[in-house]
N, C-alpha and C positions, 0 to 999 in steps of 0.2 A: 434421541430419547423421546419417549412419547407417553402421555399421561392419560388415563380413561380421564372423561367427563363424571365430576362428583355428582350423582345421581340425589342424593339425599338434598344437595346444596341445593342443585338445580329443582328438584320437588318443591322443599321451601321457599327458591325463588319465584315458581309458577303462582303460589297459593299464599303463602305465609303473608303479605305485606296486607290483603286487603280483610284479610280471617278475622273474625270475630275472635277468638280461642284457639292458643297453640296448645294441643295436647299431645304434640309430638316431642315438645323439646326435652330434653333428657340428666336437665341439668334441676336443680333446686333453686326455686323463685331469686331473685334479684333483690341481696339486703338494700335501703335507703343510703344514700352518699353520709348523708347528715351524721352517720355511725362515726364517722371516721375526722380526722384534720385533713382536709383536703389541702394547705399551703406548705409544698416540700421547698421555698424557695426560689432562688432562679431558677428557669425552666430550660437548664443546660440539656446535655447527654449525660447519663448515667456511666460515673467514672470509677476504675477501669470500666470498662464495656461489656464484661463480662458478669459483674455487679459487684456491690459492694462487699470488700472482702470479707470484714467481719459478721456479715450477714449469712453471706455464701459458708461461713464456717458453723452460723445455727444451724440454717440446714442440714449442712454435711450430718451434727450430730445426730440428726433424725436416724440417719443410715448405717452410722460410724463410719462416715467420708468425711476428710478434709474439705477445707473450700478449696482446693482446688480440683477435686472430683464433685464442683458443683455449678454447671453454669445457669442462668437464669436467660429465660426468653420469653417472647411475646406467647404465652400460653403452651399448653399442651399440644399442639399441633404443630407449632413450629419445636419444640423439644425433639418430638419423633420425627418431622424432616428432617433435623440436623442430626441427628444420631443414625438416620439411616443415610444420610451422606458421607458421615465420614465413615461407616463401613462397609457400604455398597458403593459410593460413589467413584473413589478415589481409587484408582487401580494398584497402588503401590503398596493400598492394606494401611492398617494400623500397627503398629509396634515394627516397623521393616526398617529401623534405626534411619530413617530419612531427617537431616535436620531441622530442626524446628527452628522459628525465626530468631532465636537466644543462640540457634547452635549447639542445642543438645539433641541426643535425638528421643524417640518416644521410650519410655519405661516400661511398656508392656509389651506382651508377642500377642499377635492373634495372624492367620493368614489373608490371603488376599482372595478370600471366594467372594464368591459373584451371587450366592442363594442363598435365600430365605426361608425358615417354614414360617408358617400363618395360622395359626389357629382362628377358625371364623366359626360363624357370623361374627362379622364385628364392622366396627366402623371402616367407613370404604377405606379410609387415607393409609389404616393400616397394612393395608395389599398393593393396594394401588402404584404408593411411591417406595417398597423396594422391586414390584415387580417394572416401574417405568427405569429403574435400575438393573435389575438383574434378572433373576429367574426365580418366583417363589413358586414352592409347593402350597398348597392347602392344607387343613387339616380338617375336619368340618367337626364340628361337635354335634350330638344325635338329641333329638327332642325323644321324647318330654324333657329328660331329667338335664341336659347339656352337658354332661359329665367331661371332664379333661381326662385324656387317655393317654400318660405318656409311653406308653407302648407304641402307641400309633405317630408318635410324636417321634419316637428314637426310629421307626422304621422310614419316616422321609425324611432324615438330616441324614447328608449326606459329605464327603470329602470337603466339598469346596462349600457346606453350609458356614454362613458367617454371622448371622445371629437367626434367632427362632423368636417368636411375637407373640405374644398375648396382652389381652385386656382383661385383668382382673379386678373386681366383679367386671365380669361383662358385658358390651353395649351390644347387641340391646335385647338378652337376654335375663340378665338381672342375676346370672347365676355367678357366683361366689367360688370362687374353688379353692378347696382347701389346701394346707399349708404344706401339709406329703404328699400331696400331688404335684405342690408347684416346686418345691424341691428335688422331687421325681425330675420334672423336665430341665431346672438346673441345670443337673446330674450330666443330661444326654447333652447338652449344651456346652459344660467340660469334655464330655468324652471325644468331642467334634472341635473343640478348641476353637468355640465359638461362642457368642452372649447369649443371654436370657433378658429382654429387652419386655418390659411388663408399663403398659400403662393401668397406672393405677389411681385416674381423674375421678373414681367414686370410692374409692378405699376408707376414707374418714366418714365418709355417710356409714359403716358400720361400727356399733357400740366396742367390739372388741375386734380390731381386726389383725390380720395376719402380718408379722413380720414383712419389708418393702422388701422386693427382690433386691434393690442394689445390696442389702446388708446380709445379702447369702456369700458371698464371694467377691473375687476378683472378674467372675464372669458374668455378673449381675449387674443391669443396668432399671432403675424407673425413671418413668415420667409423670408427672403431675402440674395440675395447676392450680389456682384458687378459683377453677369457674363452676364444676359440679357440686363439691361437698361443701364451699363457701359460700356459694350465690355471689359472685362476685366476678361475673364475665365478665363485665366492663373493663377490668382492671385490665388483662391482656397479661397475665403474667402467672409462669409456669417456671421447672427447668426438669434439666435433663441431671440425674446422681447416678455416678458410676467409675467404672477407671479412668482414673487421670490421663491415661492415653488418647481415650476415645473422646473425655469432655473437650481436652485441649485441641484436636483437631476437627470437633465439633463449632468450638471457639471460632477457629480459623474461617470453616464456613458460613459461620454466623456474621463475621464482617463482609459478607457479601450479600447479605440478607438484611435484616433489622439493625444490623450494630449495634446496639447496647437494647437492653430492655427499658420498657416505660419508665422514666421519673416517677409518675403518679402512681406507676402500679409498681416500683418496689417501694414507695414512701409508705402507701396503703397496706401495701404486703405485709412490712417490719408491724406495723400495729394489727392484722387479722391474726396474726402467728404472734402474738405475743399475748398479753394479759388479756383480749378480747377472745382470743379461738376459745378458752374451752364454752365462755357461752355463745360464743356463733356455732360451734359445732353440734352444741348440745339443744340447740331451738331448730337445726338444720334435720339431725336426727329423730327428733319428737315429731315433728312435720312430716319424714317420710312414711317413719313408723305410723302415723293416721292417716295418709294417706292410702300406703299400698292397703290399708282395710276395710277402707270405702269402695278402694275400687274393688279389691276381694269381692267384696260382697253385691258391686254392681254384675260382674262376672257370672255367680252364682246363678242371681238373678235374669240372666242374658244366657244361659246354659253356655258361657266360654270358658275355656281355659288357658292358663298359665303356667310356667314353673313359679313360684312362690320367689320374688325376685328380692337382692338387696338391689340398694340405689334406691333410682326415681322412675327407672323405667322398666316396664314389662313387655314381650314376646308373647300376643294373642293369637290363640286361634281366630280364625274368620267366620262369622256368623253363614249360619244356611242361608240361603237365598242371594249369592252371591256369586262369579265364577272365582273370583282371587281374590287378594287386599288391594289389588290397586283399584278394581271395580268399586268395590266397600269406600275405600276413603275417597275416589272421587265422588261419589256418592254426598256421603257426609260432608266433605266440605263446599259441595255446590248448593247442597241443600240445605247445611245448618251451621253453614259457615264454622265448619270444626278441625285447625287441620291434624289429623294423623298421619303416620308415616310406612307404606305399605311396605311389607315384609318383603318383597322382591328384590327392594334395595340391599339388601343383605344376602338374597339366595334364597327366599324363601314364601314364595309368594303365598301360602296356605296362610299367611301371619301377619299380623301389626305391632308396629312397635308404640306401644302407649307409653305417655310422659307425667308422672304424676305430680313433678314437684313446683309446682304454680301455684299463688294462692288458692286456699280452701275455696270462697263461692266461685273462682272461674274453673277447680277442677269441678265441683258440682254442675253449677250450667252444662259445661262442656260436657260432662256423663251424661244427663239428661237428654240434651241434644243427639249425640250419637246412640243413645235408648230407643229414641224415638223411629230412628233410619231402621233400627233393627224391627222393631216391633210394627213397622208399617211393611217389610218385607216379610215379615213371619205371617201375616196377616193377609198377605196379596198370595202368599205360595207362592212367589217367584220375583225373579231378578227386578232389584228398582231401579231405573235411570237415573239422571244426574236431576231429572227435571220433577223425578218423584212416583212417573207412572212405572205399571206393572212392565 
């Protein structure tokens, strides 16, 4: 098995530590500790290990899953490594009546293919780790508008496809896609006798959003965490909602990973998800909504454009005066200490992916700063270095 190098990670690691302004990050700013009771007690393992049941069963009703179609992990990233392990990973398949360690065997059928489709741009990890497993197709969504085509979606599932991927709204497009389209690819998802595996880590950043994929079906899976729409990265704590077949032997590979999720972050979790979300949600959303229309309007101002994005992050064009986005944002960050995240990392080097959800004066700064890169290029008629000349 072999992994590409997370390009985005490694970016961040080159620049991010010594930056004045991350204006790449794509999550919404970081609430205060102080919000919460930070003392869950002994500072055991989280027992069962899979979390606490009665917890695991609010969730479920998010979906209409039981808590046992719900298991909790260290964030949304390890949700989607486990849920593409135990469908790509394991050659024996999911639902192939293999006994589980009680002795029953799985509840569900699905086959034992080896493929993927991928709707992209999107974040590396979700290409990345079923193609270091199997074999994924692409799918690429078309700028300006990034429309979801399941046309094109039913034409690369194929026999041995075993789940199909998307990120709704989208990283790092910001585009949203609607609820009969993503039902659309469902659909081809059944007809393949395969999942619909949706992360949906900005889904609550929208005032009204769209039913979760897991609550389509049997062959609907999401994943979520409390780090984009909660500000709440720190905690480490997501899960994976879908058939009980695929959580349980997601489970299984879970104890060979994290073993139980954080203490801290489902003690935190039970109080964000309770009588505190609707106003953490609702100061998380009023935040975005003012942001994306500062940066709108810094846009205007910069003759760039956008798709009109939900979330925290938008997909820009690259200023004249530049060959690509990785020229542009090393640029910016060597010279105004600002870091962005060039559109290449994605497939798209015409583009940047901007992050608006950070406090108001460091998104401001941060604007002004990268204003200035552009307006010293617009002004020289040609390419700047990192050091500022023509």
């Amino acid at each position: 098995m072999r992994i590409d190098p997370f390009g985005l990670e490694r970016w961040f690691a080159e620049y991010e530590h010594e930056a004045d302004i991350m204006l790449a990050e794509s999550g919404i700013r970081s609430l205060d500790a102080s919000r919460f009771d930070l003392d869950p007690g002994k500072l055991d393992y989280v027992i069962p290990t899979n979390g606490d049941p009665e917890f695991r069963a609010s969730v479920g009703d998010r979906y209409g899953r039981s808590a046992d179609e719900v298991l909790f992990t260290c964030g949304t990233q390890e949700a989607n490594f486990l849920t593409f392990l135990s469908l790509l990973g394991d050659k024996a398949g999911v639902g192939d009546g293999t006994p589980s360690s009680d002795g029953a065997g799985d509840s569900a059928a699905v086959g034992s293919g080896c493929h993927a489709v991928v709707v992209t741009p999107t974040y590396q990890a979700l290409h990345a780790v079923p193609d270091a497993f199997g074999d994924v197709t692409r799918v690429e969504l078309e700028p300006p508008e990034w429309g979801l085509d399941p046309d094109a979606i039913a034409d690369a599932a194929r026999d041995d496809t075993a789940v199909i991927v998307v990120n709704n709204p989208n990283n790092p497009t910001g585009r949203y896609h609607d609820e009969a389209a993503m039902r659309a690819v469902y659909d081809v998802a059944v007809e393949h006798d395969a999942y619909l595996l949706c992360d949906e880590v900005y889904r609550l950043l929208v005032a009204e959003p769209h039913p979760p994929v897991a609550s389509f079906g049997r062959h609907g899976i999401s994943t979520t965490s409390l780090t984009k729409a909660y500000g709440l990265a720190g905690l480490r704590f997501g899960w994976i909602a879908g058939p009980e077949a695929v959580v349980e032997r997601a489970w299984r590979w879970k104890d060979y990973t994290t073993i139980s999720p954080s203490l801290f972050g489902q003690y935190v979790a039970k109080q964000a998800l309770g009588r505190r979300e609707t106003k953490i949600l609702a100061e998380n959303r009023e935040l975005a909504e003012t942001h994306r229309a500062i940066v709108a309007e810094w846009l205007d101002r910069h003759g760039l454009d956008w798709y009109d994005p939900v979330g925290v992050n938008g997909f820009v064009t690259v200023p004249d005066g530049f060959d690509d986005a990785e020229s542009f944002c090393r640029t910016v960050v060597e010279t105004e200490s600002v870091v962005l995240a060039p559109g290449g990392l994605f497939g798209f080097p015409d583009r940047f992916r901007i992050g608006f959800g950070l406090p108001t004066s460091e998104l401001e700064e941060g604007l002004e700063r990268v204003g200035r890169v552009i307006e010293t290029a617009t002004a020289e008629g040609g390419d700047v270095d990192a050091a500022g000349g023509a």
